[in-house]
C-alpha positions as CSV (number, residue, x, y, z in Angstrom):
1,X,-36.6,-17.4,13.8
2,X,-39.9,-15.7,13.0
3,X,-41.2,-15.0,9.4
4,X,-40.5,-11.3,9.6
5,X,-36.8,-11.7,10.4
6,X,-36.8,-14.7,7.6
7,X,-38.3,-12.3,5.2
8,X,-35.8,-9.7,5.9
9,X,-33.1,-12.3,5.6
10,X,-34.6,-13.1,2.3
11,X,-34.8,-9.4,1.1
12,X,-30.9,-9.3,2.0
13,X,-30.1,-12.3,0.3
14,X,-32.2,-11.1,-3.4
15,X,-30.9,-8.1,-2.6
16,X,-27.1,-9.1,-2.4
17,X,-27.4,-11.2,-5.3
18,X,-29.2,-8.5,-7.7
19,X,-26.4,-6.6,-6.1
20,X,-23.8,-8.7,-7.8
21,X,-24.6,-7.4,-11.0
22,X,-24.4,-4.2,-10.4
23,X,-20.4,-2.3,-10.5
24,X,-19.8,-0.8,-6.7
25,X,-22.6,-2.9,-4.9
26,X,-21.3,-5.5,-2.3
27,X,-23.5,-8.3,-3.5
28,X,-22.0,-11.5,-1.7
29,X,-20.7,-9.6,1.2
30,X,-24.4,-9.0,1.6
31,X,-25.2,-12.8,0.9
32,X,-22.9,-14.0,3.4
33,X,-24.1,-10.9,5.8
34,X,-27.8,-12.7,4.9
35,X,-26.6,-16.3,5.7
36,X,-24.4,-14.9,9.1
37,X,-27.9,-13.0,10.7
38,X,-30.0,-15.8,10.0
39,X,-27.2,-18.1,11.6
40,X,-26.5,-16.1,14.3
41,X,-30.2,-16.7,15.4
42,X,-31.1,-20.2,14.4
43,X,-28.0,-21.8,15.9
44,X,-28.8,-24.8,14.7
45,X,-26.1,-27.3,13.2
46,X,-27.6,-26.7,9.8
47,X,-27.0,-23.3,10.0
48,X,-23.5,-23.6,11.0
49,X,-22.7,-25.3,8.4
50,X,-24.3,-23.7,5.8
51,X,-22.2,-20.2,7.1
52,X,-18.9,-22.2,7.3
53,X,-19.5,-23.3,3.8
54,X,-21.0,-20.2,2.6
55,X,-18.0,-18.3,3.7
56,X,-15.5,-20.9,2.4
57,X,-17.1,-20.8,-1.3
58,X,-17.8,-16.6,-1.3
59,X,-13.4,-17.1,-0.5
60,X,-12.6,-19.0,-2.9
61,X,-14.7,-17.4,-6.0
62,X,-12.9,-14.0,-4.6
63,X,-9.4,-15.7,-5.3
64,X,-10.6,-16.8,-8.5
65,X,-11.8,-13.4,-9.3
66,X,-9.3,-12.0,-8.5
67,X,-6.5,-14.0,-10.0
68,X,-8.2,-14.8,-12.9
69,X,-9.6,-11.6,-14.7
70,X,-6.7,-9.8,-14.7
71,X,-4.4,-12.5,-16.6
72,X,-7.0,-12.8,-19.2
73,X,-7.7,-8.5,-19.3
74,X,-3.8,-7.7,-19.2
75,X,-3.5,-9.4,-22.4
76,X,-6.1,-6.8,-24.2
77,X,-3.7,-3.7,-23.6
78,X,-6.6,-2.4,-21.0
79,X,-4.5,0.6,-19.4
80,X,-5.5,2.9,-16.4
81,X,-6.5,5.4,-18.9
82,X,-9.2,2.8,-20.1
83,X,-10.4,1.8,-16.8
84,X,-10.6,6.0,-15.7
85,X,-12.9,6.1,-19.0
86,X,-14.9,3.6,-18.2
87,X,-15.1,4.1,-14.2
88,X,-16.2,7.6,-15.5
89,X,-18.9,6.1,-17.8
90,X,-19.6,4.0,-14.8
91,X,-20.4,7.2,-12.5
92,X,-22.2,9.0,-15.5
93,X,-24.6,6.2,-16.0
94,X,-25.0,5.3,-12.7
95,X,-26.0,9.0,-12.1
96,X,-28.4,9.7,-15.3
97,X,-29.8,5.9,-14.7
98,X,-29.6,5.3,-11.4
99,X,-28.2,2.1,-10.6
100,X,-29.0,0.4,-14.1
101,X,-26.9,3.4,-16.3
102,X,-23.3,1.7,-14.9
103,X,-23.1,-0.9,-16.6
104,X,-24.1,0.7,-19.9
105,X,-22.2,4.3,-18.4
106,X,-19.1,1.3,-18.2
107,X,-19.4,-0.1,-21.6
108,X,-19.4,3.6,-23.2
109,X,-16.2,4.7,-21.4
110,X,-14.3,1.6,-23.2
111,X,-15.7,2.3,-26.6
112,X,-15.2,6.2,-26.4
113,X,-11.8,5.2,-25.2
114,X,-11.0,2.6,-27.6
115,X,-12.6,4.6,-30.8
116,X,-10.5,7.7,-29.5
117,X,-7.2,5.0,-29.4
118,X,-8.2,2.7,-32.8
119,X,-9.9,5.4,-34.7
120,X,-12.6,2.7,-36.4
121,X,-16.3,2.1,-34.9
122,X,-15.7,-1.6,-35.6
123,X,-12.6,-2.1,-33.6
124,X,-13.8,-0.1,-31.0
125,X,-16.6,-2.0,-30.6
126,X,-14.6,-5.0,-30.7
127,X,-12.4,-4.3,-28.7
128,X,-15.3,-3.6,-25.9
129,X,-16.8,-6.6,-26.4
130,X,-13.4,-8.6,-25.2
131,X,-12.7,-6.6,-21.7
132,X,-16.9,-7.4,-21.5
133,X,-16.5,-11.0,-21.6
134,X,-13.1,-10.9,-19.8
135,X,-15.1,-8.8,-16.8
136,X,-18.3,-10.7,-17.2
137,X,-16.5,-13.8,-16.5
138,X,-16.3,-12.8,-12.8
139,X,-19.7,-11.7,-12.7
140,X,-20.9,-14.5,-13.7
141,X,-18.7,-16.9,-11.3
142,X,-19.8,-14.6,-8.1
143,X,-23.7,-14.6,-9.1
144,X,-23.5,-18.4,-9.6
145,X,-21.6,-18.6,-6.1
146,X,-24.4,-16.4,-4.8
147,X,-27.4,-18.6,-6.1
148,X,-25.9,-21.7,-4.7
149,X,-26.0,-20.2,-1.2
150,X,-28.9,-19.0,-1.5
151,X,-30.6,-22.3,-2.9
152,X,-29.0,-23.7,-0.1
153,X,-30.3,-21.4,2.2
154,X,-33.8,-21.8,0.5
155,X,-33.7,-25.5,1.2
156,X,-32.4,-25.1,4.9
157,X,-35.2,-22.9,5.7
158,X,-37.8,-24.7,3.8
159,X,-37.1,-28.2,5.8
């Protein structure tokens, strides 16, 4: 593989795992998109590899994301009002920041929801500090499964 097509593969992979911590943005599927192009045109046993475990690991932290989260989030009394408050924030922030504003636009539609529910700034804010952490969990599990494969992708290229 040249070094255009390996820097483009590397602008897909930074790009997929900035992309993780942004709401709405596909960040592994464009990690594992990354690892499948430059596979695809090494064909090398390395490579192989690398996209058969790439793709195993991007599985399993999506069955962990996906079980997980919502056990520890249904205990919080997070309703679908709450989440059409804060997917609203999301959209508002997203459009007066672009890209940056969700997460902030996210965390505002859980306290304005919350204060409007509890009635007191303090258990409001609270409150949106727990379904943070509870969410961030994921996050943080998919942009650590992210880095790994690209480390490993990183080292693969490198030797």
């Amino acid at each position: 593989m040249e070094l255009p097509q390996l820097v483009l593969v590397g602008l897909v992979l930074l790009l997929g795992v900035l992309g993780v911590m942004v709401p709405g943005v596909p960040g592994t599927w464009l990690v594992w998109a990354g690892v499948l192009w430059w596979a695809l045109h090494v064909r090398s046993g390395p490579a192989w590899v690398l996209l058969a475990s790439a793709t195993g690991l991007l599985l399993v932290v999506q069955v962990v994301k996906w079980l997980l989260p919502p056990r520890r989030i249904q205990g919080l009394g997070v309703t679908p009002a709450m989440a059409a408050c804060a997917g609203g924030g999301a959209v508002l922030g997203f459009i007066v920041v672009p890209v940056v504003g969700a997460v902030p636009g996210f965390m505002g539609g859980v306290y304005l929801y919350e204060r409007r529910r509890l009635g007191t700034h303090g258990a409001a804010w609270a409150a949106t500090r727990t379904v943070m952490r509870a969410a961030g969990t994921s996050v943080l599990l998919e942009l650590l499964a992210c880095l790994l494969i690209t480390a490993a992708w990183l080292t693969a290229t490198l030797t």
